[in-house]
MIVEX-62432 format. One record per residue (C-alpha): residue number from 0; x, y, z. Coordinates in steps of 0.5 Angstrom, whole numbers, plus 500, padded with zeros to 3 digits. Example, Ala and Ser with C-alpha at 12.3 -4.5 7.8 and 13.67 -1.06 7.14 Angstrom:
<pts>
{pt 0,{525,491,516}}
{pt 1,{527,498,514}}
</pts>
This chain:
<pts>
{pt 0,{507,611,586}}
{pt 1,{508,610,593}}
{pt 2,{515,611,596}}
{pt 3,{517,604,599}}
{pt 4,{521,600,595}}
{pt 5,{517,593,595}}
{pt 6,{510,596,594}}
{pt 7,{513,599,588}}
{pt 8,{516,592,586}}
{pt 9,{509,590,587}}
{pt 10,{505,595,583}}
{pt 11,{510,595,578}}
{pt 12,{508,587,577}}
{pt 13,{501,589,577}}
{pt 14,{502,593,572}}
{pt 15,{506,589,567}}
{pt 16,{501,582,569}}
{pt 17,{495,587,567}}
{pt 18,{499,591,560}}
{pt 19,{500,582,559}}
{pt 20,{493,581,560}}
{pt 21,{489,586,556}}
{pt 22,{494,586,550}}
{pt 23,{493,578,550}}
{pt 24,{485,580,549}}
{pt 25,{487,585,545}}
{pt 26,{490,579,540}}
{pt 27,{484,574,541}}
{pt 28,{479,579,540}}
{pt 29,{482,583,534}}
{pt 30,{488,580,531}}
{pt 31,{486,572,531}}
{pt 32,{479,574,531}}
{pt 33,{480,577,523}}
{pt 34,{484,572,522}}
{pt 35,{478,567,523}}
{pt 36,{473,572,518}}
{pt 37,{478,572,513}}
{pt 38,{479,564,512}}
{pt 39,{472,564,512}}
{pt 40,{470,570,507}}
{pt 41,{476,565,503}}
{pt 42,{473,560,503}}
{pt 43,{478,556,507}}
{pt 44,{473,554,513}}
{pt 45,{477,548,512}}
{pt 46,{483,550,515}}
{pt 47,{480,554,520}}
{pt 48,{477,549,523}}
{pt 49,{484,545,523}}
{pt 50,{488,551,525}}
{pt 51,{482,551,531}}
{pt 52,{482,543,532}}
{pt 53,{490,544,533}}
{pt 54,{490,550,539}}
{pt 55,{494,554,532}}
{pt 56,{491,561,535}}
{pt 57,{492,559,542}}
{pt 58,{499,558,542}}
{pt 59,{499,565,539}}
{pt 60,{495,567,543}}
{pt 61,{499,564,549}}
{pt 62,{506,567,546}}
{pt 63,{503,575,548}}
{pt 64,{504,575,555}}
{pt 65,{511,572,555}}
{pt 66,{513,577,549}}
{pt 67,{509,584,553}}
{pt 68,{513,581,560}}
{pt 69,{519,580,555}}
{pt 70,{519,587,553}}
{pt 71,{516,591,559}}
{pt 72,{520,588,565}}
{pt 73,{525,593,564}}
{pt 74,{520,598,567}}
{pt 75,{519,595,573}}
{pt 76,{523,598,579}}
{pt 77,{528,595,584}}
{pt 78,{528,588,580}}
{pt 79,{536,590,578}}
{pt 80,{539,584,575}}
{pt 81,{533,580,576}}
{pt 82,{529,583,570}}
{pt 83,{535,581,565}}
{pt 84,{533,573,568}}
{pt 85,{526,574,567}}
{pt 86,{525,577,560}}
{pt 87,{531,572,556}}
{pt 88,{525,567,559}}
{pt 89,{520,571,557}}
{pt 90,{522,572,550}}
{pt 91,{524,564,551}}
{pt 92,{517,563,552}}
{pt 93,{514,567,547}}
{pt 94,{518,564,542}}
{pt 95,{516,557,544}}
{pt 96,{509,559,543}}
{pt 97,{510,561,536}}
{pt 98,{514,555,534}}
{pt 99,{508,551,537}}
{pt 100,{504,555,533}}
{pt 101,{507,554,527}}
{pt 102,{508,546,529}}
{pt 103,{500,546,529}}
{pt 104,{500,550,522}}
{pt 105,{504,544,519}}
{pt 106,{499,539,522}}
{pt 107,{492,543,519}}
{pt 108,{496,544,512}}
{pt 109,{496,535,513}}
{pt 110,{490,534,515}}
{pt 111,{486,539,510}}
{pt 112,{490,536,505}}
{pt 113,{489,529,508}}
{pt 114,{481,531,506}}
{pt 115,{483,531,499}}
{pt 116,{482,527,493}}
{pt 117,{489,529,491}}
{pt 118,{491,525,498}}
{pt 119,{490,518,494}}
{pt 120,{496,518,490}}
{pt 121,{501,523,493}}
{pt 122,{503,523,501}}
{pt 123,{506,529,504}}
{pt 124,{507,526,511}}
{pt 125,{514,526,511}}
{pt 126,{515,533,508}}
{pt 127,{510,535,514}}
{pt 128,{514,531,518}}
{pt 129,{521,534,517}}
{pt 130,{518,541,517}}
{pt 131,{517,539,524}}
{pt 132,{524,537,525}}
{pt 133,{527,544,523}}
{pt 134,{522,547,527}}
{pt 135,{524,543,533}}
{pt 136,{531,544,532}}
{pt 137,{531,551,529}}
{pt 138,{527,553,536}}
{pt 139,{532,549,540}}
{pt 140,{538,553,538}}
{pt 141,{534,559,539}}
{pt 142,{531,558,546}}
{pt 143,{539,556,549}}
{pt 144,{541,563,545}}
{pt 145,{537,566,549}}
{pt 146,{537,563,555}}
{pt 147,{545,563,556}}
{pt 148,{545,570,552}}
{pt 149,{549,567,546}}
{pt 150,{549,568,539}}
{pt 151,{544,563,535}}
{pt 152,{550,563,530}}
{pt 153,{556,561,536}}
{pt 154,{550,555,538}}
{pt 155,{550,554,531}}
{pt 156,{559,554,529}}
{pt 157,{558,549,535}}
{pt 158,{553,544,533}}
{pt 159,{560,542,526}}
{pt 160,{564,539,532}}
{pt 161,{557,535,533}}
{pt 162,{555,533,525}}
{pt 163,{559,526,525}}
{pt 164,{554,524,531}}
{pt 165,{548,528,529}}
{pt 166,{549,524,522}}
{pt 167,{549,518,526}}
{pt 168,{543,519,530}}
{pt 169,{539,522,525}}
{pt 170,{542,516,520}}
{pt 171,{535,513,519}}
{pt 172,{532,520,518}}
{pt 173,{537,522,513}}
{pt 174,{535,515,509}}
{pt 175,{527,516,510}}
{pt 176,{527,522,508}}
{pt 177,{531,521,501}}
{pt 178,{526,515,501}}
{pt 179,{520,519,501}}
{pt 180,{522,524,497}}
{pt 181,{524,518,492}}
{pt 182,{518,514,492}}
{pt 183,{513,521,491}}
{pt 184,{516,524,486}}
{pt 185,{516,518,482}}
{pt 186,{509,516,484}}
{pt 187,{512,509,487}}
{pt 188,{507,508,492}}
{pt 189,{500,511,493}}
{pt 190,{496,511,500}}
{pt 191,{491,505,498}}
{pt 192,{496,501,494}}
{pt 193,{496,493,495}}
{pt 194,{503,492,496}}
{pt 195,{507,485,497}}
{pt 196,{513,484,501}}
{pt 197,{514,477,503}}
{pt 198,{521,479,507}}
{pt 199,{518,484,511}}
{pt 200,{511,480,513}}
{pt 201,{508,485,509}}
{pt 202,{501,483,504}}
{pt 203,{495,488,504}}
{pt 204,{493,495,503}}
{pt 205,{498,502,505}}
{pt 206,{494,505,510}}
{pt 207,{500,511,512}}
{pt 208,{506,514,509}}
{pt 209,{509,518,515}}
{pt 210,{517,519,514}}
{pt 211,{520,514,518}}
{pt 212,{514,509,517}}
{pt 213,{509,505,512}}
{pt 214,{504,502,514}}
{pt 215,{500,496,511}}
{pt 216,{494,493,513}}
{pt 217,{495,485,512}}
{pt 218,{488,481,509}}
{pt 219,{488,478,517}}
{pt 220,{487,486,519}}
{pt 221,{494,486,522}}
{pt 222,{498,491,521}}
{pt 223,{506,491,519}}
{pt 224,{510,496,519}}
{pt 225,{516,497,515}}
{pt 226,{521,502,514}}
{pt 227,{521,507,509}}
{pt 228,{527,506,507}}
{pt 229,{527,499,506}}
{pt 230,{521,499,500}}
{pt 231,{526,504,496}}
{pt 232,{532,500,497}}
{pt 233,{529,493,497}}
{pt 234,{523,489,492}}
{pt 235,{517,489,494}}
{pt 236,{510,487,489}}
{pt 237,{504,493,487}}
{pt 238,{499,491,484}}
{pt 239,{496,498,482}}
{pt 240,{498,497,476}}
{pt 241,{493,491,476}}
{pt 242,{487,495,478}}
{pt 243,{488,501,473}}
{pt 244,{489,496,467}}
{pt 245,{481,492,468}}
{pt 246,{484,486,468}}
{pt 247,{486,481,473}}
{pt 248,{491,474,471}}
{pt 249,{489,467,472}}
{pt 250,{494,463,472}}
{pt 251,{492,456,474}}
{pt 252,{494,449,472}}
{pt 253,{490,442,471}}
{pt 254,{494,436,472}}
{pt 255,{492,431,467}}
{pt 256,{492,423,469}}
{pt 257,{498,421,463}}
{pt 258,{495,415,463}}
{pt 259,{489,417,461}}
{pt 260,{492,420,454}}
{pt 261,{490,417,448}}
{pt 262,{488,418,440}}
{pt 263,{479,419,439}}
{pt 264,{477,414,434}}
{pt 265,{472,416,430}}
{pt 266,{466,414,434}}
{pt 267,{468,418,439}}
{pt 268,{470,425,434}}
{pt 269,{463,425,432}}
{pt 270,{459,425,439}}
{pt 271,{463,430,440}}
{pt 272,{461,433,435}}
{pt 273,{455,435,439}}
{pt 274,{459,439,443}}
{pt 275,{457,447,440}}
{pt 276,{465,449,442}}
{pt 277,{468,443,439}}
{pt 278,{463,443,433}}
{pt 279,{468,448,429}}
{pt 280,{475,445,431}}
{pt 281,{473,438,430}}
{pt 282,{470,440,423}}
{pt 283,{476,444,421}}
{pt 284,{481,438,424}}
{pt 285,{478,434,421}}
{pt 286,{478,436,414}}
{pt 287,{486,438,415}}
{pt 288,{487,431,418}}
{pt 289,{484,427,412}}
{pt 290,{488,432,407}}
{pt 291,{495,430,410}}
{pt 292,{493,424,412}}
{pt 293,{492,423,403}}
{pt 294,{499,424,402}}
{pt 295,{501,419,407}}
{pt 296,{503,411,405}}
{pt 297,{499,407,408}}
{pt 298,{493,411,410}}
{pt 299,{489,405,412}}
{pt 300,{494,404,417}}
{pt 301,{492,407,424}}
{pt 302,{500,408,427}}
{pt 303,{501,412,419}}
{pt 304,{496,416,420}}
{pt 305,{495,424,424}}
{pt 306,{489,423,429}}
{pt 307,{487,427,434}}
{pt 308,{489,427,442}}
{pt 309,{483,427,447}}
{pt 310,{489,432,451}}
{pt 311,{488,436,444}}
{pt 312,{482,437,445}}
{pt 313,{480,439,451}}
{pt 314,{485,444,450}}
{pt 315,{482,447,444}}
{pt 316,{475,446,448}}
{pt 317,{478,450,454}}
{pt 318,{481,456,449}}
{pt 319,{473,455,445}}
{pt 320,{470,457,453}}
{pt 321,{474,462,455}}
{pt 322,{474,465,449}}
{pt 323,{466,466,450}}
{pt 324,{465,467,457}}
{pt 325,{463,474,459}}
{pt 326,{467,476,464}}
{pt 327,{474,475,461}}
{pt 328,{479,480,458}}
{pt 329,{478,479,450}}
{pt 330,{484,484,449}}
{pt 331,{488,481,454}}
{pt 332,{493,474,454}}
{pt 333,{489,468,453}}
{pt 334,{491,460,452}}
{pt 335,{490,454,455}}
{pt 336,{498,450,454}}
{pt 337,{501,444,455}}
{pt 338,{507,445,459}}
{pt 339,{513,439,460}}
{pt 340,{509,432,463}}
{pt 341,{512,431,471}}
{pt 342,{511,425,475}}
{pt 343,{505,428,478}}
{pt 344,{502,428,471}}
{pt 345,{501,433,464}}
{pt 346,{500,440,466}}
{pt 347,{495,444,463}}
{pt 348,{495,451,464}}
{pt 349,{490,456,464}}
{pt 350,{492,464,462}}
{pt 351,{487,469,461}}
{pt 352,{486,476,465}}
{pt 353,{479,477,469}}
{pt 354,{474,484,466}}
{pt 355,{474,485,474}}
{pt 356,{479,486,478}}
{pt 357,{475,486,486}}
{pt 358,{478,480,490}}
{pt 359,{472,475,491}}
{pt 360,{469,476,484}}
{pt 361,{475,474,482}}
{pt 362,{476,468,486}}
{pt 363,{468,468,483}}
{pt 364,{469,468,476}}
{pt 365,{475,463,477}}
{pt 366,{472,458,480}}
{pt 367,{467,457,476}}
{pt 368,{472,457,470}}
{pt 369,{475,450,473}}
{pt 370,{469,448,475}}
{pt 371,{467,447,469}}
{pt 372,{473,444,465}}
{pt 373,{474,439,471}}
{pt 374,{468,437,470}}
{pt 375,{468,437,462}}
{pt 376,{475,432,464}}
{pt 377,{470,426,463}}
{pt 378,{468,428,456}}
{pt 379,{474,427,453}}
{pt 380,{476,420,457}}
{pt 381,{481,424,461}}
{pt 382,{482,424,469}}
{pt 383,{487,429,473}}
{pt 384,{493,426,477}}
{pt 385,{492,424,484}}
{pt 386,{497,421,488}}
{pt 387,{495,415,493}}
{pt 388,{493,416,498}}
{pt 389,{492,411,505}}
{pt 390,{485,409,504}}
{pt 391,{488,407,496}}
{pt 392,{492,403,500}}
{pt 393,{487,401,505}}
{pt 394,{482,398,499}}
{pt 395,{488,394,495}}
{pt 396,{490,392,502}}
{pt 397,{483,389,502}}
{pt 398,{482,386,495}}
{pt 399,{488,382,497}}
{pt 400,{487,379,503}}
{pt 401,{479,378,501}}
{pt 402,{483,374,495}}
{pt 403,{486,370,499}}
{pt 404,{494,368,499}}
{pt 405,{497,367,492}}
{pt 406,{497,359,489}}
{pt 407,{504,355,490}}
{pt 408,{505,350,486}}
</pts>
């Protein structure tokens, strides 16, 4: 060593600047390269290449420095007071590295479970995400400990004075955690899930369940955001079930003209006798309708007398075509009912559940399941309700003035 004070100041730190370098590529080339053979002979390339993709071995790699400084400042000569400075830094460094790292593991632990199928149905964002707050917060108090030479437990006996403001700012936190946990451990909401929340603007498919957040991506491809604690505390519609049952309901209504309601007469009954939907049903009633009939005074007289409806009839025709149509659930809900007659006409709705559940199939098999009882509609001497509209108007404007004024006497 050479005798001037300041040469061995600087010799001192050559040497501790070289001891830092050479044990931070003793543990790159050594520690984490075995730790990289390891995963690898394991079969876990997945998480190496995670580990990798978010810089967990650089961060402990960056840690080796400051810990060698930390611990061999000491020996340098003539740094007295200021060698104590230094090494609380050091090791503060060193320590912020290794949370660093630890916060990477946590993020390759998401993204290798993200990767699996397991991922569809059960997120483990949030927890992810609150093993992070804990390391952020563990780390915080240990870096000031150490920076101002103080025990972790008195920064810690400190941090009770602050609890009713730490409840406060971590309020929404607290909530978004109890919620998450809720809505995983019983199986509430899945990634993939179409939801529907008409108080938040939400209607689509979850994209992302995080700890503070969910996200929804709309059918326009806008994304909402709703607070995780709002889909624990407040309704919301899934329609997971719906998927996983085969079966999507149709529950649809035709509003038939009252008007237009009548009984069949005999003629009638037998041209729709031709129909194969009706062949049997019109058979069957029709024998029923002659047996009561015979118990009945008056038999001759028509107001005496059971007949059948045309709204009856297409209801028993509507029932027949769905029983029959191959794309609908046979083992599920299926009628066709009358329900109370409005002003705006005789509601007849549909009930049954489609074999597939994909939107536009859906929209497919229902339309043309309409299609074809509106346009059976004037079979059976029936019309739906249609309110006037202003050409109605104009046409029976026209005919009067086309008629000329009304004769006085």
């Amino acid at each position: 060593m050479p005798t001037q004070p300041w040469l061995q100041v600087v010799v001192g730190i050559l040497l501790l600047t070289l001891t830092a370098l050479v044990a931070q590529w003793v543990v790159a080339r050594i520690v984490l390269y075995m730790a990289h053979r390891l995963l690898v002979l394991a079969h876990r390339g997945d998480w190496d290449r995670a580990l990798a993709r978010r810089r967990a071995y650089h961060n402990v790699w960056y840690a080796v420095p400051f810990a060698v400084v930390s611990r061999c400042v000491e020996y340098v000569p003539h740094l007295d007071g200021l060698a104590e400075v230094v090494s609380r830094w050091s090791q503060a460094g060193a320590w912020i590295c290794l949370f660093a790292a630890g916060n990477a593991v946590l993020s390759a632990w998401q993204d290798t479970y993200a990767a699996t199928t397991r991922a569809q149905t059960r997120s483990i964002k949030g927890y992810i995400q609150i093993g992070k707050i804990i390391l952020v917060v563990i780390c915080t108090v240990l870096v000031i400990s150490i920076v101002i030479d103080r025990s972790p437990l008195w920064m810690i006996s400190g941090l009770g004075a602050l609890s009713a403001v730490l409840l406060l700012v971590f309020k929404d936190t607290l909530l978004s955690l109890v919620a998450s946990t809720q809505l995983t451990s019983n199986d509430m909401l899945r990634i993939g899930d179409w939801i529907e929340m008409p108080q938040a603007g939400a209607d689509g498919f979850v994209k992302d369940i995080a700890l503070h957040t969910v996200k929804v991506q709309n059918w326009d491809n806008t994304v909402t955001t709703v607070p995780t604690y709002k889909l624990f505390s407040e309704s919301y519609r899934n329609f997971r079930q719906m998927f996983e049952s085969g079966g999507r309901r149709i529950k649809r209504t035709l509003r038939v003209d009252a008007t237009q309601v009548r009984f069949l007469a005999e003629d009638e009954r037998k041209r729709l006798m031709r129909f194969r939907l009706l062949h049997d049903y019109l058979e069957a009633k029709h024998t029923d309708l002659d047996a009561a009939n015979q118990t009945l005074g008056d038999f001759n007289i028509p107001v005496n007398q059971r007949r059948l409806t045309n709204i009856g009839t297409f209801r028993a025709y509507a029932l027949a075509y769905l029983k029959q149509h191959g794309e609908l659930r046979q083992d599920m809900a299926m009628m066709v009912r009358m329900m109370e007659p409005q002003s705006d006409g005789i509601p007849i709705e549909v009930y049954c559940f489609t074999a597939i559940t994909a939107w536009a199939e859906y929209e497919r098999i229902q339309g043309d399941i309409f299609d074809h009882l509106l346009a059976i509609l004037p079979e059976l001497g029936l019309q739906l309700y249609q309110a006037p509209s202003g050409a109605d108007f104009g046409n029976v404007v026209g005919r009067l003035r086309a008629d000329g004024p009304p004769d006085h006497p």
